[in-house]
C-alpha positions as CSV (number, residue, x, y, z in Angstrom):
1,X,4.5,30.6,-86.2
2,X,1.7,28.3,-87.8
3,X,1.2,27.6,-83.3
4,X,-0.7,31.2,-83.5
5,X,-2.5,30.5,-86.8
6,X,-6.3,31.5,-87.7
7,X,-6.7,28.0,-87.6
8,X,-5.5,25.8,-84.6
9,X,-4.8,21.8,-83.8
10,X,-5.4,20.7,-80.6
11,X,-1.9,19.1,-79.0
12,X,-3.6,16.4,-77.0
13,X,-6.8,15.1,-78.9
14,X,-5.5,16.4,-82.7
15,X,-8.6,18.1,-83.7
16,X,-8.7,21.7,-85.4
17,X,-10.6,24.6,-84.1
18,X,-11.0,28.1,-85.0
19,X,-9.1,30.8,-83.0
20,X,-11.9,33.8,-82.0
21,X,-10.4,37.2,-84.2
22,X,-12.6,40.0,-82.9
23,X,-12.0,41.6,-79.2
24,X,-15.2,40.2,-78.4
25,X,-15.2,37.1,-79.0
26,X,-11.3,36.5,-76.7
27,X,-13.2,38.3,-74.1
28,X,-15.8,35.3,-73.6
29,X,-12.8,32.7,-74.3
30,X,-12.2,30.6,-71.5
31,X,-8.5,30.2,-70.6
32,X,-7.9,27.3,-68.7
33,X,-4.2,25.9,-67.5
34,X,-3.6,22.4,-68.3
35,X,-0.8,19.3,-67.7
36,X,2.2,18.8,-69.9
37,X,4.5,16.0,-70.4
38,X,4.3,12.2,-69.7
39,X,1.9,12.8,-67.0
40,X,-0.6,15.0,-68.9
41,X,-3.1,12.2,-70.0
42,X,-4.7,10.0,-67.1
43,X,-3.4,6.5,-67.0
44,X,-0.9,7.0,-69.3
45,X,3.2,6.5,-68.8
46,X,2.8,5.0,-65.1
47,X,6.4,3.6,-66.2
48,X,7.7,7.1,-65.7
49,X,5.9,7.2,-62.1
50,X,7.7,3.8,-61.7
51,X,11.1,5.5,-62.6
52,X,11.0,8.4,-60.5
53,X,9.9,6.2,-57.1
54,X,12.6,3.8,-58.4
55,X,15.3,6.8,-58.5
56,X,14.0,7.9,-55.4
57,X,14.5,4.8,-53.2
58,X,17.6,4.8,-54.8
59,X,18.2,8.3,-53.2
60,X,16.5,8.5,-50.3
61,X,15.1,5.2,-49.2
62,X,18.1,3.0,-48.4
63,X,20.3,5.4,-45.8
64,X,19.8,8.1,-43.4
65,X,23.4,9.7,-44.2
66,X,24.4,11.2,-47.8
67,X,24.2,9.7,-50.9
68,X,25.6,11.3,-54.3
69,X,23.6,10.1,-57.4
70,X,23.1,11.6,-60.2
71,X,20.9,10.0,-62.7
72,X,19.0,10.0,-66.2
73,X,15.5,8.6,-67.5
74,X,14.0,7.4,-71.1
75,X,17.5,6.6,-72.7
76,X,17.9,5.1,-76.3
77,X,21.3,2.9,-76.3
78,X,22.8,2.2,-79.9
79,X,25.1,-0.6,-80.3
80,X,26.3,-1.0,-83.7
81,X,24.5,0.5,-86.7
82,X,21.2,-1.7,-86.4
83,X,20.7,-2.7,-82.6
84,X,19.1,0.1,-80.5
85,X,18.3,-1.0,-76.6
86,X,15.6,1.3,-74.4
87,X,16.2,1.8,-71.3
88,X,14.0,3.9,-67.9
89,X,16.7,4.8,-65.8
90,X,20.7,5.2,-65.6
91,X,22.2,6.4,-62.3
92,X,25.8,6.8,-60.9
93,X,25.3,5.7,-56.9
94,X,27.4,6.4,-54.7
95,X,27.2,6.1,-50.7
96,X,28.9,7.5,-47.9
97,X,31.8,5.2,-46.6
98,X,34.1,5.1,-43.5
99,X,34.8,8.9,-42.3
100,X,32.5,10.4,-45.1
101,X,34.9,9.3,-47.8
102,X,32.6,8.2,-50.8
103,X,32.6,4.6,-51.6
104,X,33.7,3.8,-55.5
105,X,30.0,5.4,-58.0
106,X,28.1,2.0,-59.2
107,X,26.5,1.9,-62.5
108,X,22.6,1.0,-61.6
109,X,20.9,0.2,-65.4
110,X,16.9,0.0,-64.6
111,X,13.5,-0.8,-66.3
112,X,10.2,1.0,-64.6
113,X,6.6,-0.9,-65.1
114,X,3.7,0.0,-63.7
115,X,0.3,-2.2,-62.9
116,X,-0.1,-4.3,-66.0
117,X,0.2,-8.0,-65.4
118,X,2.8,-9.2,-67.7
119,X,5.0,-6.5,-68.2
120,X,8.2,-8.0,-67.4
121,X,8.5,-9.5,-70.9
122,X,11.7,-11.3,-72.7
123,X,12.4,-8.0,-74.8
124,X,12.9,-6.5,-71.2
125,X,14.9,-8.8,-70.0
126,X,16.6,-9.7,-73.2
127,X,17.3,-5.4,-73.3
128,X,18.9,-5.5,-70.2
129,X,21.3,-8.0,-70.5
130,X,22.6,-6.4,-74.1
131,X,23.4,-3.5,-72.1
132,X,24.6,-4.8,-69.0
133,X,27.6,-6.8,-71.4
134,X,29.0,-3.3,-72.3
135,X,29.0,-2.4,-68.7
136,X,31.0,-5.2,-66.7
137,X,29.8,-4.6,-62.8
138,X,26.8,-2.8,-63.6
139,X,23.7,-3.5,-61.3
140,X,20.3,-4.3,-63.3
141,X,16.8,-2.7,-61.7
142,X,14.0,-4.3,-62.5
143,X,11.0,-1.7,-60.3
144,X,7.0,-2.2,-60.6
145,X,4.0,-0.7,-59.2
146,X,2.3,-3.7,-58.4
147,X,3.2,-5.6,-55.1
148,X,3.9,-8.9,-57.1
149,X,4.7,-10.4,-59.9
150,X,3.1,-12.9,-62.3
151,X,4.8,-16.7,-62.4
152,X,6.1,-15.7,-66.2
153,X,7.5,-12.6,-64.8
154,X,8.8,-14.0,-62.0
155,X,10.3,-16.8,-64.1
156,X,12.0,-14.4,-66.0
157,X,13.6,-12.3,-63.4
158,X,14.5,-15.5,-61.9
159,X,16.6,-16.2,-64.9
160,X,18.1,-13.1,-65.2
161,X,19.1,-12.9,-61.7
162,X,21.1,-16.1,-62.0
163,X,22.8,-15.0,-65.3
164,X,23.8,-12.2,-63.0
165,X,25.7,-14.7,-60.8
166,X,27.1,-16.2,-63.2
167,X,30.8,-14.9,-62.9
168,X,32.3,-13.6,-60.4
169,X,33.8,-9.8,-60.6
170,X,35.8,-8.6,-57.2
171,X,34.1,-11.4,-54.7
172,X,30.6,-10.4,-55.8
173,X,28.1,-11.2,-58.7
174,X,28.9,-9.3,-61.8
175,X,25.5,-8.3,-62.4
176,X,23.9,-8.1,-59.2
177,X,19.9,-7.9,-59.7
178,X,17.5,-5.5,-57.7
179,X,13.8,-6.1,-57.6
180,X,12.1,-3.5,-56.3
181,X,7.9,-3.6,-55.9
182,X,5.1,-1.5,-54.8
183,X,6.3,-2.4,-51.2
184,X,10.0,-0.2,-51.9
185,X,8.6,2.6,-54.0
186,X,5.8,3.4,-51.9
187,X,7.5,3.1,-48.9
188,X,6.9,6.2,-46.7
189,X,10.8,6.6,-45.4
190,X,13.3,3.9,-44.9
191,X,13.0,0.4,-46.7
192,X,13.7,-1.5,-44.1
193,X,11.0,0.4,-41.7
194,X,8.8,-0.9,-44.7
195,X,9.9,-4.1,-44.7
196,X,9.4,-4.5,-41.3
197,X,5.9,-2.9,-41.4
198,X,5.0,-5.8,-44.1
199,X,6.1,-8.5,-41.7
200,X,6.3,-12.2,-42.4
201,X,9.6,-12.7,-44.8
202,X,10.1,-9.2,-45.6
203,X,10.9,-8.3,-42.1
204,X,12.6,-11.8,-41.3
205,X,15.3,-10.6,-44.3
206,X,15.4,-6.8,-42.1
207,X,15.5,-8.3,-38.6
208,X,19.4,-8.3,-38.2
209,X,20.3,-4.8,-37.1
210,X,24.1,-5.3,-38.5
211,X,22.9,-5.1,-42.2
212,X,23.2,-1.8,-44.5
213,X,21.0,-2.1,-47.4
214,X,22.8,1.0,-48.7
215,X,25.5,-1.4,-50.2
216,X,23.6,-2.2,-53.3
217,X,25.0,-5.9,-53.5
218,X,23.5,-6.2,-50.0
219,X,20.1,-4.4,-51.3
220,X,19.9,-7.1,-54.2
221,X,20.3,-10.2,-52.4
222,X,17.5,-9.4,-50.1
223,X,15.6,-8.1,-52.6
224,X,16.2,-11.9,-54.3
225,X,15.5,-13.2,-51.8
226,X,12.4,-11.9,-51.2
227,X,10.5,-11.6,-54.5
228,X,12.7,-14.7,-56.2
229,X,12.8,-16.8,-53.7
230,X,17.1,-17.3,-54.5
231,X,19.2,-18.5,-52.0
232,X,21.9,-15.4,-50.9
233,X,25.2,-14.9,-53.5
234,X,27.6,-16.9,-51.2
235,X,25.1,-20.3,-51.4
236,X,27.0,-21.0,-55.0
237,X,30.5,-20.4,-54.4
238,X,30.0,-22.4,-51.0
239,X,28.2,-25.6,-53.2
240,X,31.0,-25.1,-55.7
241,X,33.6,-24.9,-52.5
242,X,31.5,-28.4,-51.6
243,X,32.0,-30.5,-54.7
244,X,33.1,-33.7,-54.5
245,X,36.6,-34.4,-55.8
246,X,37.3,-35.6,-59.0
247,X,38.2,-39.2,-59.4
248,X,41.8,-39.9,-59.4
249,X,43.4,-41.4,-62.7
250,X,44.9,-44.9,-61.1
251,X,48.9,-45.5,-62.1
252,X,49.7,-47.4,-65.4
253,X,50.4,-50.5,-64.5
254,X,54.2,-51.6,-64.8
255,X,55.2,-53.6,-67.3
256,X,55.6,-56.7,-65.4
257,X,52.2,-56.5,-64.4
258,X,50.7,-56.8,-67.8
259,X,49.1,-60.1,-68.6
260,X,47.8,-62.1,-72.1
């Protein structure tokens, strides 16, 4: 009740103001609409704009046939009674396979930033991995505004996508990393029509008509490959496939060998 109060705050700059009382007075009182939420004040929560383009090339952007998602934003993640992990996005994805039987739903676990320089951070990343350990197979996001990225930030995603590789779970990465940019979430339909628009690597990576960047590990290793510079996910297994033998122990020699 104190909303409809003689005396009124405003929501958005916090000042108080007197409510008009006499007929007169509401007459001459202009009533104007204005914007609610995380959008209402200019320049403020981009991240969320950064979500929502994120979610929708998720969605939209990767296939021309159906794909089930369903999906959540601005999520607080408690672990324990002390250690509390933010994250944008959460999404179940799930794509279309062989005779419209839906592929197994992927876990997708995503941060959103918008123009600023540095926002990649270590808390980011650092937040990421914590939850990414209590989801074995999850896919990490990592979507900006900008078109690229800082040499800290791309240091740090560089890092993180290798941790990623670091085991293997089913023939793939466990953690697969997507990097999405400016280029992916303003893309007007397809991603790879935008890829191939940008030219140069981008449409090198899209070139080959027999690869479906709706399979998310597919997505991420172009994406890597792009923005990170990484080498695809089989170039490790194949080095490790490629390692020289280890030296063989030689035989003990026999006793009558032995010499003083």
């Amino acid at each position: 009740m104190k909303a409809l109060d003689y005396t009124l705050t405003c929501a958005r700059c916090l000042k108080e103001f007197a409510f008009p009382q006499d007929a007169a007075s509401l007459r001459k009182l202009p009533w104007l609409y204005r914007v609610i939420g995380p959008f209402a004040t200019p320049n403020f929560a981009r991240g969320g704009y950064a979500a929502a383009l994120a979610l929708r090339v998720l969605g939209h952007g990767l296939s021309t046939s159906d794909v089930r998602m369903t999906w959540s934003t601005g999520l607080e993640l408690t672990f324990g009674p002390k250690n509390k992990v933010e994250i944008d996005f959460a999404a179940w994805y799930q794509r279309d396979a062989l005779f419209r039987l839906g592929g197994w739903p992927t876990l997708v676990i995503g941060e959103a930033k918008s123009f600023a320089m540095n926002a990649i951070t270590k808390e980011v990343i650092d937040g990421l991995k914590v939850v990414a350990e209590r989801f074995p197979g999850a896919f990490l996001a990592v979507a900006v505004l900008k078109n690229e990225f800082s040499a800290d930030e791309k240091a740090r995603l560089t890092a993180l996508a290798k941790w990623g590789r670091w085991r293997i779970h089913e023939g793939w990465p466990i953690h697969p990393l997507i990097v999405m940019t400016g280029t992916e979430l303003f893309a007007n339909w397809q991603i790879d029509q935008a890829w191939k628009d940008k030219g140069g690597k981008a449409k090198a990576l899209s070139d080959p008509g027999w690869l479906d960047i709706s399979n998310l590990y597919t997505f991420a290793e172009l994406t890597q490959q792009l923005y990170l510079d990484l080498p695809p996910f089989g170039a490790g297994q194949r080095k490790r496939f490629k390692a020289p033998p280890l030296p063989v122990a030689k035989p003990a020699p026999s006793p009558g060998d032995v010499s003083v």
